[in-house]
Structures are given as structure tokens and as C-alpha cells.
PyMOL commands that place a pseudoatom at each C-alpha (Angstrom):
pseudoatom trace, name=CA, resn=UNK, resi=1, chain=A, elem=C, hetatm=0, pos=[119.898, -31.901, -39.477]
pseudoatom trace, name=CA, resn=UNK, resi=2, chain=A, elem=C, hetatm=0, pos=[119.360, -35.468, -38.613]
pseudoatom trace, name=CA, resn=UNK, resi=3, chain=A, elem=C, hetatm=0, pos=[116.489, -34.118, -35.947]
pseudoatom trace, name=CA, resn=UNK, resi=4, chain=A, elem=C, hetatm=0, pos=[115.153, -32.277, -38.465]
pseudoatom trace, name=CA, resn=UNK, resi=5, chain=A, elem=C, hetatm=0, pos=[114.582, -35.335, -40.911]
pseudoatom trace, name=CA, resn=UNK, resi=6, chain=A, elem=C, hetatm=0, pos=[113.338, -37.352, -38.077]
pseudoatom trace, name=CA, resn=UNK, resi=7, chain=A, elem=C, hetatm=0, pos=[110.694, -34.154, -37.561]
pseudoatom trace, name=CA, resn=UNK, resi=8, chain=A, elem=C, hetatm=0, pos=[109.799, -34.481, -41.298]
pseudoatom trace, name=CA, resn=UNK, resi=9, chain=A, elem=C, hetatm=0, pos=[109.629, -37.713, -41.395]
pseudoatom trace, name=CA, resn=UNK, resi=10, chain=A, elem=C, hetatm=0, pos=[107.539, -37.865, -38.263]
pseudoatom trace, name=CA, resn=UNK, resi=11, chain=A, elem=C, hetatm=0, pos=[105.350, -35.000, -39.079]
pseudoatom trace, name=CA, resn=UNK, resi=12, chain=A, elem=C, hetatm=0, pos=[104.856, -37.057, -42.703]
pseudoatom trace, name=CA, resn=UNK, resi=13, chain=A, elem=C, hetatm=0, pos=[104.144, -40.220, -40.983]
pseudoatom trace, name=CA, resn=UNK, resi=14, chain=A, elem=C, hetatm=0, pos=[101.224, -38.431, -38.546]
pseudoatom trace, name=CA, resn=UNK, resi=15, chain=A, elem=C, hetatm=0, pos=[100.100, -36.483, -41.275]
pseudoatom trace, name=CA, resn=UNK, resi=16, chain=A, elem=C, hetatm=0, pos=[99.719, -40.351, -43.127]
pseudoatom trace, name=CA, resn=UNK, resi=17, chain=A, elem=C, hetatm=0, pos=[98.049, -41.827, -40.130]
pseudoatom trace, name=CA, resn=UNK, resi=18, chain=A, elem=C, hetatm=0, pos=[95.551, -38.857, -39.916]
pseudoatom trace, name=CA, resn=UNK, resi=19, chain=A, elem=C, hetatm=0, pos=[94.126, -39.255, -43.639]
pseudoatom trace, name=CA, resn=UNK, resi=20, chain=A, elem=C, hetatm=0, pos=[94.220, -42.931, -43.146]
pseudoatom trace, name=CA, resn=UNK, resi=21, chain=A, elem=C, hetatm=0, pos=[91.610, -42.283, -40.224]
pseudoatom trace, name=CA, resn=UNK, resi=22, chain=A, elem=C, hetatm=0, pos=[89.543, -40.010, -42.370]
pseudoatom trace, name=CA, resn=UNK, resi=23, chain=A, elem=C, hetatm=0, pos=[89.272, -41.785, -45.726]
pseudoatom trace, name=CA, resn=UNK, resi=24, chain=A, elem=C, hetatm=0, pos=[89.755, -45.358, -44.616]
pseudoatom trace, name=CA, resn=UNK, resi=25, chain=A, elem=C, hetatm=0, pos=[86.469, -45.684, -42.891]
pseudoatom trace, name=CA, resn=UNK, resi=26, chain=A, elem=C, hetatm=0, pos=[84.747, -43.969, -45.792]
pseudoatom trace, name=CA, resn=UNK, resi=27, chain=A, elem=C, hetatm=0, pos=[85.542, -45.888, -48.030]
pseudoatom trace, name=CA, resn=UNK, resi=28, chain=A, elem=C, hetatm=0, pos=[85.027, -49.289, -45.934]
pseudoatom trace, name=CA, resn=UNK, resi=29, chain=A, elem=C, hetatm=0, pos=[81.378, -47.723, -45.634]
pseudoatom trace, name=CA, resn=UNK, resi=30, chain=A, elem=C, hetatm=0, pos=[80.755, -47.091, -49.277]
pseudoatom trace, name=CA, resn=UNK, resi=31, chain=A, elem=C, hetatm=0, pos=[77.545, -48.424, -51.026]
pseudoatom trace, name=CA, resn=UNK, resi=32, chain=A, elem=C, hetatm=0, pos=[77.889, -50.406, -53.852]
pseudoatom trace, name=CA, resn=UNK, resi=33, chain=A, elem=C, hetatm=0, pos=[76.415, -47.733, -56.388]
pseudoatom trace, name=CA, resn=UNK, resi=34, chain=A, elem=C, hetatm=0, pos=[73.152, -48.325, -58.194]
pseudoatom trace, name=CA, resn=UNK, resi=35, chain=A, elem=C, hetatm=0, pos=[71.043, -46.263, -60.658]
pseudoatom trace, name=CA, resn=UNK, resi=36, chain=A, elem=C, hetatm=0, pos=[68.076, -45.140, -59.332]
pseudoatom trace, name=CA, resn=UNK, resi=37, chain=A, elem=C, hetatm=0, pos=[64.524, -46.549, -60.359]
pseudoatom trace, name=CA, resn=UNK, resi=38, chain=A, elem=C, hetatm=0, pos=[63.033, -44.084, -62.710]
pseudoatom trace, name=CA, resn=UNK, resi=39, chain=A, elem=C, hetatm=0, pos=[59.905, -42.571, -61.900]
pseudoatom trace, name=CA, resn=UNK, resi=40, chain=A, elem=C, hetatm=0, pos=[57.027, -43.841, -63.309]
pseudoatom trace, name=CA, resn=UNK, resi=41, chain=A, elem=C, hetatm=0, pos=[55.939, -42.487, -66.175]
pseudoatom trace, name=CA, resn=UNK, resi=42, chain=A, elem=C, hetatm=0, pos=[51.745, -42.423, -66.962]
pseudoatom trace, name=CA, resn=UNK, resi=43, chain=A, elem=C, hetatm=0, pos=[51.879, -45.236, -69.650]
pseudoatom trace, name=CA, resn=UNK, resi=44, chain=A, elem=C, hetatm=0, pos=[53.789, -47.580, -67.269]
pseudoatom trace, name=CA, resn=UNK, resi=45, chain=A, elem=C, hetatm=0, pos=[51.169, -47.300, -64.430]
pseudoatom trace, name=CA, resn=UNK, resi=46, chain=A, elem=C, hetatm=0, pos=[48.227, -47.600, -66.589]
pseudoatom trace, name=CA, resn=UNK, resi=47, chain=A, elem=C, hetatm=0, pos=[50.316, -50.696, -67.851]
pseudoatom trace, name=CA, resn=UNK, resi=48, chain=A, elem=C, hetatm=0, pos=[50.581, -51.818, -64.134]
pseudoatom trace, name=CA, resn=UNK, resi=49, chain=A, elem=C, hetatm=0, pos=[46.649, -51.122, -63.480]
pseudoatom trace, name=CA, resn=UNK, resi=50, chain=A, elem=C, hetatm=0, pos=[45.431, -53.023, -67.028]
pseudoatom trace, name=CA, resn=UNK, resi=51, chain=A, elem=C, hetatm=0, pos=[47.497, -56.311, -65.501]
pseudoatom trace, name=CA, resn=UNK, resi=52, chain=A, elem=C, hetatm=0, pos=[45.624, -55.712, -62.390]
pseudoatom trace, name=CA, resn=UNK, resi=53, chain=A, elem=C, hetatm=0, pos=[42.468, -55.364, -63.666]
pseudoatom trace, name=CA, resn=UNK, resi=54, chain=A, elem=C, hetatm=0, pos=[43.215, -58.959, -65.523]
pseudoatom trace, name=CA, resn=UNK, resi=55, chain=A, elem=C, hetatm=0, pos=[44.169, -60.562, -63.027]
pseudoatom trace, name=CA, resn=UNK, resi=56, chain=A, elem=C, hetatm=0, pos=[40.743, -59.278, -60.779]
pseudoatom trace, name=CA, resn=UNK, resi=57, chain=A, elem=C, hetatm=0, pos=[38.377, -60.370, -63.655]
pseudoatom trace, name=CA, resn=UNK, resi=58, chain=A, elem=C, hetatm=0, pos=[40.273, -63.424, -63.776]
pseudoatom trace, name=CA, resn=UNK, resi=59, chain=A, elem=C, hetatm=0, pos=[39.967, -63.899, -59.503]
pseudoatom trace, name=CA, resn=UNK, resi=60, chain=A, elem=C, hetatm=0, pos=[36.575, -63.036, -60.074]
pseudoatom trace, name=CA, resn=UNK, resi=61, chain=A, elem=C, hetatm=0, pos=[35.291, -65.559, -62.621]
pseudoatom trace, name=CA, resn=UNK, resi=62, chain=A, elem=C, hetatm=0, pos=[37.058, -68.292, -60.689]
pseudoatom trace, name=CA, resn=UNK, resi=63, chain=A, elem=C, hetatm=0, pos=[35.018, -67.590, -57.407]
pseudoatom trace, name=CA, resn=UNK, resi=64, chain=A, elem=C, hetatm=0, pos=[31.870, -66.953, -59.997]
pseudoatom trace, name=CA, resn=UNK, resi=65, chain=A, elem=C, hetatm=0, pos=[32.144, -70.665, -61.289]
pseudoatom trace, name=CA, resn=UNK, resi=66, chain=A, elem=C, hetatm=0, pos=[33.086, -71.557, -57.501]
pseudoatom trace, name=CA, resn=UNK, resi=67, chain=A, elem=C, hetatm=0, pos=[30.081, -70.307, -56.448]
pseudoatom trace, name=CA, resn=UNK, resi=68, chain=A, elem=C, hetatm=0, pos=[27.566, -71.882, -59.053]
pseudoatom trace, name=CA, resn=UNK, resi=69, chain=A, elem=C, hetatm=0, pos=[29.014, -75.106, -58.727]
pseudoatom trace, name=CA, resn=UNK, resi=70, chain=A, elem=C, hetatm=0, pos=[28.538, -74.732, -54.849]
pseudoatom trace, name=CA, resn=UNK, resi=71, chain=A, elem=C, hetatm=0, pos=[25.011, -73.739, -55.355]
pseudoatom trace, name=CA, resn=UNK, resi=72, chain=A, elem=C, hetatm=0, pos=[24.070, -76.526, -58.369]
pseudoatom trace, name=CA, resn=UNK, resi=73, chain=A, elem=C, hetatm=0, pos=[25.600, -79.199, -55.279]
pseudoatom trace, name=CA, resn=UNK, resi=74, chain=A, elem=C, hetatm=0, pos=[23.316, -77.073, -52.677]
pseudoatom trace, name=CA, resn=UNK, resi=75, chain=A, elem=C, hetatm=0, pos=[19.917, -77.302, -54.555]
pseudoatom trace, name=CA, resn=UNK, resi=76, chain=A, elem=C, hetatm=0, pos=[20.593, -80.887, -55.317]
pseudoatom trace, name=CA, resn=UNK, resi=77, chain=A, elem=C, hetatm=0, pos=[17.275, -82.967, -54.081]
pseudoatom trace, name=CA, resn=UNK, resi=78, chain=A, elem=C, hetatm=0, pos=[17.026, -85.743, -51.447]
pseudoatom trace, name=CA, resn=UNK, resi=79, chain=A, elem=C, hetatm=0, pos=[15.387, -88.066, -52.071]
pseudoatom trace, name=CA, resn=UNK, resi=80, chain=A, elem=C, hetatm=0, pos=[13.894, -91.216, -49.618]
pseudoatom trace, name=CA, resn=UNK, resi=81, chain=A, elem=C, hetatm=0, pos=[11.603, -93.922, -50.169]
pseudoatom trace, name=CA, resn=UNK, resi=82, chain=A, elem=C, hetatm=0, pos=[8.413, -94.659, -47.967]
pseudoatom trace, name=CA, resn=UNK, resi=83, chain=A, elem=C, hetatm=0, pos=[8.081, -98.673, -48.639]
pseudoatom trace, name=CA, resn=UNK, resi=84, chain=A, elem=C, hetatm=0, pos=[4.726, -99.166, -48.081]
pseudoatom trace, name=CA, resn=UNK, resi=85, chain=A, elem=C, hetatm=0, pos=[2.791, -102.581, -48.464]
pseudoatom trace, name=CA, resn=UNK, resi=86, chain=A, elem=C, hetatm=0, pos=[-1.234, -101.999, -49.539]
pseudoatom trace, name=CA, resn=UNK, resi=87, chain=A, elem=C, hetatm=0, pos=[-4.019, -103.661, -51.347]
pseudoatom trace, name=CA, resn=UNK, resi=88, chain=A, elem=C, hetatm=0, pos=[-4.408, -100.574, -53.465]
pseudoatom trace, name=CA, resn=UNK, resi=89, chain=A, elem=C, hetatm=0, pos=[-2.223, -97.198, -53.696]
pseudoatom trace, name=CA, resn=UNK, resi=90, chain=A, elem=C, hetatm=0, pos=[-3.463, -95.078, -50.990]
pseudoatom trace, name=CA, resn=UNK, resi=91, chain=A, elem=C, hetatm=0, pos=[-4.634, -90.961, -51.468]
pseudoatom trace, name=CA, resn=UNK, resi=92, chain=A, elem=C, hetatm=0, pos=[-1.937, -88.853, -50.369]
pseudoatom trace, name=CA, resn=UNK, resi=93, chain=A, elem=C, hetatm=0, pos=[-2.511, -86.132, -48.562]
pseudoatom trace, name=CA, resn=UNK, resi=94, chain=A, elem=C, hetatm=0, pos=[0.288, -83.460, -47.250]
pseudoatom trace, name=CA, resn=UNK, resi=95, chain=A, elem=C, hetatm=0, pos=[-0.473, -81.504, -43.926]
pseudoatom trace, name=CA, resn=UNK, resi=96, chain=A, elem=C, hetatm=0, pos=[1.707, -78.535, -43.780]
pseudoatom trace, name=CA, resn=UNK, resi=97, chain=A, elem=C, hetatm=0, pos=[3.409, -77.316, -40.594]
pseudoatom trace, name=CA, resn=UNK, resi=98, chain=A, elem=C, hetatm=0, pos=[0.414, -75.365, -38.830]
pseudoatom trace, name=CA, resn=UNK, resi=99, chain=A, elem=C, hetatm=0, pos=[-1.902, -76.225, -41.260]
pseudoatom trace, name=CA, resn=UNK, resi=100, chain=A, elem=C, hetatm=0, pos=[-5.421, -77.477, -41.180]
pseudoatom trace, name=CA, resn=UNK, resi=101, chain=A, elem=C, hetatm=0, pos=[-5.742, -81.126, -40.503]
pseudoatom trace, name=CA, resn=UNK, resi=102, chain=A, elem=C, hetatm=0, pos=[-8.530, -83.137, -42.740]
pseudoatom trace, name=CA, resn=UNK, resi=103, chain=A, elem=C, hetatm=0, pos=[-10.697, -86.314, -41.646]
pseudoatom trace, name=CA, resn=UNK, resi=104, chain=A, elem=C, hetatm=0, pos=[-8.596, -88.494, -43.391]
pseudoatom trace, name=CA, resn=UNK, resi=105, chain=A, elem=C, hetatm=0, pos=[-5.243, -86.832, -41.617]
pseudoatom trace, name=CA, resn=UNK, resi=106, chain=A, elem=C, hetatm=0, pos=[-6.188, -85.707, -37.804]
pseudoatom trace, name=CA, resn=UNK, resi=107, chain=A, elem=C, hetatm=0, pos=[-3.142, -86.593, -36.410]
pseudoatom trace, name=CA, resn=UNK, resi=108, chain=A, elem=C, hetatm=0, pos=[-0.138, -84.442, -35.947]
pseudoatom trace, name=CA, resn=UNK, resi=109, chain=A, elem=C, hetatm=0, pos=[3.769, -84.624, -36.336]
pseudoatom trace, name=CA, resn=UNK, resi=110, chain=A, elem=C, hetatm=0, pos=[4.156, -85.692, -32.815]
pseudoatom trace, name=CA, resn=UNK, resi=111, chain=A, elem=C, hetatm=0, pos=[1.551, -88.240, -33.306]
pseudoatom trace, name=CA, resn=UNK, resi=112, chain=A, elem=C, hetatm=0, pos=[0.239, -89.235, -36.813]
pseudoatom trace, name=CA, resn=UNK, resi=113, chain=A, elem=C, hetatm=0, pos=[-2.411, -90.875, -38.255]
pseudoatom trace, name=CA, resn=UNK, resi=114, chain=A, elem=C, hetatm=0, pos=[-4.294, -91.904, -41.041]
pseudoatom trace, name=CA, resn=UNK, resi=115, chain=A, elem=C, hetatm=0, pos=[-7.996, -92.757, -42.274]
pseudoatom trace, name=CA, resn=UNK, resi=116, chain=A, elem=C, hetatm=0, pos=[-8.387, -96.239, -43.984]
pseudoatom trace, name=CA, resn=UNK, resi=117, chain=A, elem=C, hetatm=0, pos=[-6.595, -95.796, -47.521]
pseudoatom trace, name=CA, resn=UNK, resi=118, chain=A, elem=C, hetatm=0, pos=[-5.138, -93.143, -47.014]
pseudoatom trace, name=CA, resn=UNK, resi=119, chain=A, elem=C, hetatm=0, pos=[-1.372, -91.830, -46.467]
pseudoatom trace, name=CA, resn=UNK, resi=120, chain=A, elem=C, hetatm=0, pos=[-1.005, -88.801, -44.756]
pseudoatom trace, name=CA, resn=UNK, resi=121, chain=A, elem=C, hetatm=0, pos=[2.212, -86.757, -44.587]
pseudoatom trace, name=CA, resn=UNK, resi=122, chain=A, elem=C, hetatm=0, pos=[3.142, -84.324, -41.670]
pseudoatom trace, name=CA, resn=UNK, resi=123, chain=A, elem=C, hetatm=0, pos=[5.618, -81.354, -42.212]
pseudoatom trace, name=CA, resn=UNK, resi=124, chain=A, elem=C, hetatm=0, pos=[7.577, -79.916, -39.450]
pseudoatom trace, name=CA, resn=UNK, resi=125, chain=A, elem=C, hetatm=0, pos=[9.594, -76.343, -39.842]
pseudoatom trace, name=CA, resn=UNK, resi=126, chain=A, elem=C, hetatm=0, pos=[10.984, -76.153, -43.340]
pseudoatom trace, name=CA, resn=UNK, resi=127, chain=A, elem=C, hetatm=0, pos=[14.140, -74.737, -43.808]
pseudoatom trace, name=CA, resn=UNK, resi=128, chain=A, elem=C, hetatm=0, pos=[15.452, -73.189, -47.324]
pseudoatom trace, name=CA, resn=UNK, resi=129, chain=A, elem=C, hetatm=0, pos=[12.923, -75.657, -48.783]
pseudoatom trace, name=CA, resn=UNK, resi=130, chain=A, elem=C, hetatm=0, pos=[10.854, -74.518, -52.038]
pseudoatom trace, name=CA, resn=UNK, resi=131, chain=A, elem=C, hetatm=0, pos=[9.072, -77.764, -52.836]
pseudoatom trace, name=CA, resn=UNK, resi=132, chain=A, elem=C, hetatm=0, pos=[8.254, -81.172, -51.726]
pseudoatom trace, name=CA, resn=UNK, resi=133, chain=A, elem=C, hetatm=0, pos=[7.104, -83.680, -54.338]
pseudoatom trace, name=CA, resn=UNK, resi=134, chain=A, elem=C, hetatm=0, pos=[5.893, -86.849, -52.870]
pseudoatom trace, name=CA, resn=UNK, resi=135, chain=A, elem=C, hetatm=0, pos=[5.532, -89.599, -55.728]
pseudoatom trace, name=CA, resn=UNK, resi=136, chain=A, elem=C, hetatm=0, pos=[4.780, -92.626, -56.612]
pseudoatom trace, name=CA, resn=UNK, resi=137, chain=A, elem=C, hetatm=0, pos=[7.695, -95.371, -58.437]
pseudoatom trace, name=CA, resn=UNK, resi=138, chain=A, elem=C, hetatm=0, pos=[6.319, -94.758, -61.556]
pseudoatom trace, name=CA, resn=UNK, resi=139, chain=A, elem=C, hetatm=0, pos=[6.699, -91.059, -61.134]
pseudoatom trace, name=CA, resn=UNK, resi=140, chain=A, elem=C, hetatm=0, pos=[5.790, -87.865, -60.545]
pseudoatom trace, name=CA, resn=UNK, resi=141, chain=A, elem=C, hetatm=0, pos=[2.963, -87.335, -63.046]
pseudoatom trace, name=CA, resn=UNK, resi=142, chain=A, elem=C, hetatm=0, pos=[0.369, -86.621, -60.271]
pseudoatom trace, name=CA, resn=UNK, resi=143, chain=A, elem=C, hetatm=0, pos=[1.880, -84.921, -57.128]
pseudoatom trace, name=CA, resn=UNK, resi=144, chain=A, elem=C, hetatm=0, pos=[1.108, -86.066, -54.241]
pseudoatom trace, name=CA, resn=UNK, resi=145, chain=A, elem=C, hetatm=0, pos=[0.660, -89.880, -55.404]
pseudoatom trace, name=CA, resn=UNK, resi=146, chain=A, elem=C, hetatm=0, pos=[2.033, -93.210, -54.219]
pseudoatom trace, name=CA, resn=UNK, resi=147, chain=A, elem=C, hetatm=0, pos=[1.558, -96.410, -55.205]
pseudoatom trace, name=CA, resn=UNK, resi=148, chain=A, elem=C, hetatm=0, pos=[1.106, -100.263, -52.811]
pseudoatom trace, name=CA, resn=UNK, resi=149, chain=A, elem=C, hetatm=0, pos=[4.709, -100.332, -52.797]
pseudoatom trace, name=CA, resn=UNK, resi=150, chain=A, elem=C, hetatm=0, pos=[5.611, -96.915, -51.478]
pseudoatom trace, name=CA, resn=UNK, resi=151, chain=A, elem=C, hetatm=0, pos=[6.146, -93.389, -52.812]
pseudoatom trace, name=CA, resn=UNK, resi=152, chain=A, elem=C, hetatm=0, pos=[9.291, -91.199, -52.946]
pseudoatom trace, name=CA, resn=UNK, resi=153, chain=A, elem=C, hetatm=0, pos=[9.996, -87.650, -51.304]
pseudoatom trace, name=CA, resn=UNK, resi=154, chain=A, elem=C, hetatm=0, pos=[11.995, -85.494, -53.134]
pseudoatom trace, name=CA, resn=UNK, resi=155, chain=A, elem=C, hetatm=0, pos=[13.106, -82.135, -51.358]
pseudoatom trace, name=CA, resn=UNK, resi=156, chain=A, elem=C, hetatm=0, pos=[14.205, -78.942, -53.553]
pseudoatom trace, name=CA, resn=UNK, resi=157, chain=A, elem=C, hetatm=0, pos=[16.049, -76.398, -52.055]
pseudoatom trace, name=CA, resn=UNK, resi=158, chain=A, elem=C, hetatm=0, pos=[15.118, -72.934, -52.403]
pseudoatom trace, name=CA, resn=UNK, resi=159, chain=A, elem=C, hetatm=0, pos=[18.555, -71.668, -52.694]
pseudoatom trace, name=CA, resn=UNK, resi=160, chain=A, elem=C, hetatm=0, pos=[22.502, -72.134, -52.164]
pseudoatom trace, name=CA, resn=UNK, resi=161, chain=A, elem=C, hetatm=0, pos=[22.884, -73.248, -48.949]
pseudoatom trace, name=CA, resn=UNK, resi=162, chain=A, elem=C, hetatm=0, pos=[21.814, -76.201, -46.055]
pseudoatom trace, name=CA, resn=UNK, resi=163, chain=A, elem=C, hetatm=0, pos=[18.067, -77.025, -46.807]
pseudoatom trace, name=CA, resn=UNK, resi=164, chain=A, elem=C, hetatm=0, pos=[16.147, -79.270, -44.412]
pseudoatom trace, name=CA, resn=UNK, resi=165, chain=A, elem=C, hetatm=0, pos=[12.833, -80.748, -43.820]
pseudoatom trace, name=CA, resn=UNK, resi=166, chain=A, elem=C, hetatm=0, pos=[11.312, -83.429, -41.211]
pseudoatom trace, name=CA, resn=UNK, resi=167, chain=A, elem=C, hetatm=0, pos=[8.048, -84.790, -40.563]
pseudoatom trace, name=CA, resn=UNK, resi=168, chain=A, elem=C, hetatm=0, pos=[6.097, -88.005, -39.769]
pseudoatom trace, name=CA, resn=UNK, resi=169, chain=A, elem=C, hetatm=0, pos=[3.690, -90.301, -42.016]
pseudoatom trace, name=CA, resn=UNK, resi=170, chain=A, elem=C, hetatm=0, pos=[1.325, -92.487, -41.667]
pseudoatom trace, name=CA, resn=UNK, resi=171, chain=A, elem=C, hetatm=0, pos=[-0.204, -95.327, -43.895]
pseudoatom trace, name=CA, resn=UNK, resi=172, chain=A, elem=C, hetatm=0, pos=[-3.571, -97.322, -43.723]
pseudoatom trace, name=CA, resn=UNK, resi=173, chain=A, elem=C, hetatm=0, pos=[-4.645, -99.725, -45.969]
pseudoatom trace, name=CA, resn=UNK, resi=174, chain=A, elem=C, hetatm=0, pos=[-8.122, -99.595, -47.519]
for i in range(1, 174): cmd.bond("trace and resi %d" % i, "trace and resi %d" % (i + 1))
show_as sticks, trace
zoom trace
């Protein structure tokens, strides 16, 4: 009798050890449970795609006013003064890049010149330039004009971006 408790007992204890083996690693394993996400319904995307079309028109208008305040800064003018020291204002005349010399301007960019009174103003390639105003200090009522003292030459860009323009000049008193 007292083997056949020890079989029980043993048989008890094995059968113990074998559902320990089974369930204890399940359950070390286990997930915390969570609820599932529910599925998205039709309101909640259009919900999702209204935010996102905010938040584009909103990206959008930012790089809108980036952009015109970049291009406002880009067609800025230059501006530089020719000091000049003459009798009498000299005639101003602007030779283009290419273009036809006149008797009072027969120079060149490389080499300029100019005819007694005169002030003669050579362009080399333009780049992103739309106009050249060359003025005298009390303005710009009569384009190209200087005065004994000098003249100004103001530069307008033709759009957003670098702009450049270089030449030569030469002045001859009358």
C-alpha cells in the first residue's frame, strides 16, 4: 500500500510538473490585451483629409509670402554714382552691348571714349536686367541725363533672381 501511495503521489507530482511546462510558458508569453483600433469609418477620413488640406493651404501661403518677399529683395535696384567734375552737364549717351557706336561715343567697353561734352556709357552682357536709368542728382526727369557733378545708375531687375550689369564710361568736358 505504501508503494502504491508513493506511485500516486509520484504519478500526481509528474502529472503537476507536466502542466506546469505547458501553461507556465504561456502565460509568461501573454500580451497585455488591448482593444483593437476601429476601422475607419468615411466621416473620420474625410475628417483626416480636411486637416490635411489646412495644413497644405497653410504650407502653401507661407512659401507664397516667402517667395514674394524673396523676389521684392531680388528686383531691388543698385544704384552707383559717376562723380563727375564739368563746366556744364554733359549729353549722355548709352551704347548698348553690340550696338551702333555714334561720333560722340566711338569707343568701346574695352576701351571708351568720349567727344568733348559728352558722357558716353558702354554696356557689356546684361543679365536679368529690364532697365537702366542713368540720371542726374536732381533726378530722373529726363533719362539719360547727368549733371557737372555726376549722374546716378540705377539697375532694375527683370525678375526674381541675381541681376547683373557692367560696362565702362567715359566723360569729356565741353
Amino acid at each position: 500500500m505504501a508503494n502504491r501511495i508513493a506511485r500516486r503521489v509520484l504519478i500526481a507530482v509528474v502529472a503537476s510538473a507536466a502542466c506546469a511546462a505547458v501553461v507556465v510558458p504561456s502565460v509568461a508569453s501573454a500580451a497585455p490585451q488591448t482593444k483593437p483600433k476601429p476601422k475607419p469609418t468615411v466621416s473620420s477620413v474625410e475628417a483626416q483629409l480636411s486637416k490635411l488640406a489646412r495644413q497644405n493651404t497653410q504650407l502653401v501661403e507661407r512659401y507664397n509670402q516667402a517667395q514674394l518677399a524673396v523676389a521684392t529683395a531680388q528686383k531691388s535696384v543698385v544704384a552707383n554714382r559717376l562723380a563727375l567734375q564739368t563746366a556744364n552737364a554733359p549729353t549722355v549717351q548709352v551704347i548698348p552691348t553690340g550696338g551702333p557706336t555714334t561720333a560722340a561715343c566711338a569707343g568701346s567697353v574695352a576701351h571708351p571714349s568720349a567727344a568733348a561734352g559728352f558722357m558716353c556709357v558702354y554696356e557689356s552682357p546684361l543679365s536679368n536686367v529690364a532697365s537702366v536709368d542713368i540720371c542726374s542728382s536732381a533726378g530722373c526727369t529726363a533719362t539719360p541725363s547727368a549733371d557737372p557733378f555726376g549722374a546716378e545708375v540705377s539697375v532694375h531687375s527683370a525678375g526674381a533672381g541675381r541681376f547683373s550689369l557692367a560696362g565702362t564710361w567715359a566723360v569729356t568736358g565741353a
